[in-house]
N, C-alpha and C positions, 0 to 999 in steps of 0.2 A: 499207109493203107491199113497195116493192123491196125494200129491207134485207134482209126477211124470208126472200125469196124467194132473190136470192142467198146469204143464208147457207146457205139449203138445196141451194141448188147447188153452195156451196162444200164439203158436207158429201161422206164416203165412207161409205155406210152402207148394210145388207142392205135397208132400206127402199127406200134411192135406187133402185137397182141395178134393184127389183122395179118402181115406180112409172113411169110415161111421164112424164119432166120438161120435153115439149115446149112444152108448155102456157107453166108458170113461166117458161124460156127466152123463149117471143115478148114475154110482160108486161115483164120485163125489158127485150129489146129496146125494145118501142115506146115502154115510160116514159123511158129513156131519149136517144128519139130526139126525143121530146116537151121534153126539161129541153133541148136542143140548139137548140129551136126558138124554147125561150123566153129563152135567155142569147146567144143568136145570130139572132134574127131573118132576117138579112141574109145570114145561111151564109157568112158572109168564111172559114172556118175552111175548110169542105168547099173554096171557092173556092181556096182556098192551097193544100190541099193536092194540086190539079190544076195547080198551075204558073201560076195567075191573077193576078197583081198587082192590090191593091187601093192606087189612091191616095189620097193626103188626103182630096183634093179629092172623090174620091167618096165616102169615109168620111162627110166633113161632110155630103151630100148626103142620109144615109142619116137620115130623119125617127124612126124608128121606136126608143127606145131599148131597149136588152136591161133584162130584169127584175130588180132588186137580187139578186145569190146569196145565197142562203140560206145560216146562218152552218153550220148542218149539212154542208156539201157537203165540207168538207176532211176532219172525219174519216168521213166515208159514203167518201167514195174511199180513204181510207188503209184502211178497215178492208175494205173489197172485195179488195184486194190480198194481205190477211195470211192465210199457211196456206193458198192461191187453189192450190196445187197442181192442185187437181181441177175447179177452175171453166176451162170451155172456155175456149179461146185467142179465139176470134170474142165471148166477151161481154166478156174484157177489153179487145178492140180498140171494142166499142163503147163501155166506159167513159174509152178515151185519149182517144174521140171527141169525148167530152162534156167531159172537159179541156179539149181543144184548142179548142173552141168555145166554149168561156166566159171563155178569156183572149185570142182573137179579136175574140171580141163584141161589146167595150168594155172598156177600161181601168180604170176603176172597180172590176169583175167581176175583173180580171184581179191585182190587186194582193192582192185579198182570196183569192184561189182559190192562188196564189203561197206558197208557206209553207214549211220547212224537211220539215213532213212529208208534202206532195205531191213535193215535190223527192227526198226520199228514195224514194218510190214507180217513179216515172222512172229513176231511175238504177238503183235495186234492179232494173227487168223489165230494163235492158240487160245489168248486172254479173251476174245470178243463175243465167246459163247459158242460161237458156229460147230465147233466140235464138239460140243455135249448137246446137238440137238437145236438149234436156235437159228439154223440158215436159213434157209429157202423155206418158202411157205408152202405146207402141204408135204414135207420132208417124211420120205417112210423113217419111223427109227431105225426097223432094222434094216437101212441101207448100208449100202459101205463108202460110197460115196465120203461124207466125214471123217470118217476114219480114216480113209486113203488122205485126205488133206492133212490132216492132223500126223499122220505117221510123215510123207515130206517132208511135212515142215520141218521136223526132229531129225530126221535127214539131213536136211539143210544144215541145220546150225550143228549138228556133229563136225560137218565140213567147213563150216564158217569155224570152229574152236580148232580144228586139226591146222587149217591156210594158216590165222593169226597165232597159229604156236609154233610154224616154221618161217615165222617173220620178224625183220627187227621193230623197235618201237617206229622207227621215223618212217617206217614201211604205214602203218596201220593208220586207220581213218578211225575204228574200234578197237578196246581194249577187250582184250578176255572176260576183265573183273566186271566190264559193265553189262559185258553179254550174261554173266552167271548169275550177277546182282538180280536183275530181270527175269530171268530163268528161275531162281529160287523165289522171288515173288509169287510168278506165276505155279508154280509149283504149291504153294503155301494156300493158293488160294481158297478161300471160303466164303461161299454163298450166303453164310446167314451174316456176316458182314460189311454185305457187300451194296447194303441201302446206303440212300439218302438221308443225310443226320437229322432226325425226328422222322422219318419214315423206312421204316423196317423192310427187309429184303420180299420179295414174293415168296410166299414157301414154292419150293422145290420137291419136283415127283420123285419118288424111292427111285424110277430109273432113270431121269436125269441124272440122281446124285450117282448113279453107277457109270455112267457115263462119264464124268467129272471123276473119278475112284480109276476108270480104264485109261484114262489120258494119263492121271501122274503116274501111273503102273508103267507106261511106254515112255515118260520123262523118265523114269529112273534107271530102266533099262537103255536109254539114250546116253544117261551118266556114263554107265558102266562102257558102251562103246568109245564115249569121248577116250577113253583112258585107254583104249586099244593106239599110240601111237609110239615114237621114238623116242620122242622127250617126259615122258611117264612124271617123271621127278619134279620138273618145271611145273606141267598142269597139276601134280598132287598142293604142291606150294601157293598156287594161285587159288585153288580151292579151297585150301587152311584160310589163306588170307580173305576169301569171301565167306568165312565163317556158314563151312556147310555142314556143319554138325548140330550147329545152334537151325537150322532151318531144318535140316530132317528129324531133329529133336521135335521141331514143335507138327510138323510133318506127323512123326507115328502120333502126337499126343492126338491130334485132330481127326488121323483116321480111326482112334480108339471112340472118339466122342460118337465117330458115323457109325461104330459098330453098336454105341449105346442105344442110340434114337435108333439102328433097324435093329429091331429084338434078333429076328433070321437074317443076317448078314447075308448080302450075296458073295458069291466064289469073292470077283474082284476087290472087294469091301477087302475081305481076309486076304486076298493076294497079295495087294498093296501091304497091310499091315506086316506079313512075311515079310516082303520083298526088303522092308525096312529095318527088320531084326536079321536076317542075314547079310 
């Protein structure tokens, strides 16, 4: 019945337009706040994602195990995400929810939920524009809607590199290096070369580009969380080997270029540049 129902939200059609889809929307919501409750019990995820540390010690304490995930849940999430143009930005934040909570939840859940085609899903809402302003038509900029997506998402994959660095290899569906590789892409990225070869990129507004300057600002502070774990030494290793010096090298050089083209750099312009020299 979700399925169903998001596809109809995902749909643009003179039906939609005419019908009240408040309704489908709250079903949505609550089933999914429902599959959150049942793959997370203990809400470690919602906990995280306020700044709560959860330890071992009271991991193990937690009697109550999360529910086997259903083998449907990786493509139900890939296929929410496809052609999602028109599916509000607040029901895909409750769908990153329900990511994030079920590779929270337990590790079992987490390993299974884990897969090259959730991983492209993640990377796709950071890399596809949406969060520097290019969702939904008629988007305020200064909403927070985006921003809320775009911080989950980093959320998410904090939690996806934490599960796959307490797992062995013959466990994982994803490696680390590939999840980083992708990450320092997206990180890296830049608009002015980001055309079609013999047609050059659209220019980009000074606050787009700041918008684009505020996401890698919250990538890099997502770095810095990844590294909050137990095996400290392992993820520093795997990060040497995906050569993350050589990509924040070219990181400052690129936010130096953004500082050239805006004569008055905005705050985040120069934050990011700090963020990168400390």
């Amino acid at each position: 019945m979700t399925t169903l129902y998001i596809q109809q939200l995902k749909s643009k059609t003179k039906e939609k337009e005419l019908v009240d889809q408040t309704q489908a929307e709250e079903f949505v919501r609550h089933a999914l706040t429902f599959c959150e409750c049942l793959y997370d019990p203990y809400h470690n995820w919602r906990h995280r994602i306020h700044g709560q540390q959860i330890s071992t010690v009271e991991k193990s304490r937690q009697k109550f195990k999360a529910a086997l995930l259903t083998v449907e849940f990786v493509p139900f999430f890939y296929q929410c995400f496809q052609e999602s143009e028109h599916l509000k930005d607040s029901l895909k934040c409750c769908l990153l929810h329900l990511f994030g909570s079920i590779v929270a939840g337990g590790q079992r859940n987490a390993l299974l939920a884990i897969s090259p085609a959730t991983m492209e899903v993640l990377l796709g809402v950071l890399g596809a524009g949406e969060c520097m302003g290019e969702g939904e038509e008629g988007e305020d900029w200064d909403g927070a809607a985006p921003v809320q997506k775009a911080v989950l998402t980093l959320c998410c994959l904090r939690e996806v590199v934490h599960s796959l660095l307490a797992s062995s290899s013959d466990q994982r569906q994803v490696e680390i290096s590939t999840v980083l590789d992708s990450y320092f892409k997206l990180l890296n990225y830049d608009p002015n070369t980001a055309g079609v070869k013999g047609h050059p990129a659209p220019p980009r507004s000074q606050h787009w580009e700041s918008r684009l300057v505020a996401l890698q600002v919250n990538m890099l502070d997502t770095i810095q969380d990844m590294f909050d774990c137990s095996d400290r030494p392992v993820l520093q290793a795997i990060f040497l080997n995906s050569n993350c010096f050589e990509h924040l090298t070219r990181l400052l050089q690129n936010s130096k270029l953004v500082n050239v083209r805006f004569a008055a750099a905005d705050k985040e312009q120069k934050d990011l540049t700090n963020r990168l020299l400390t």
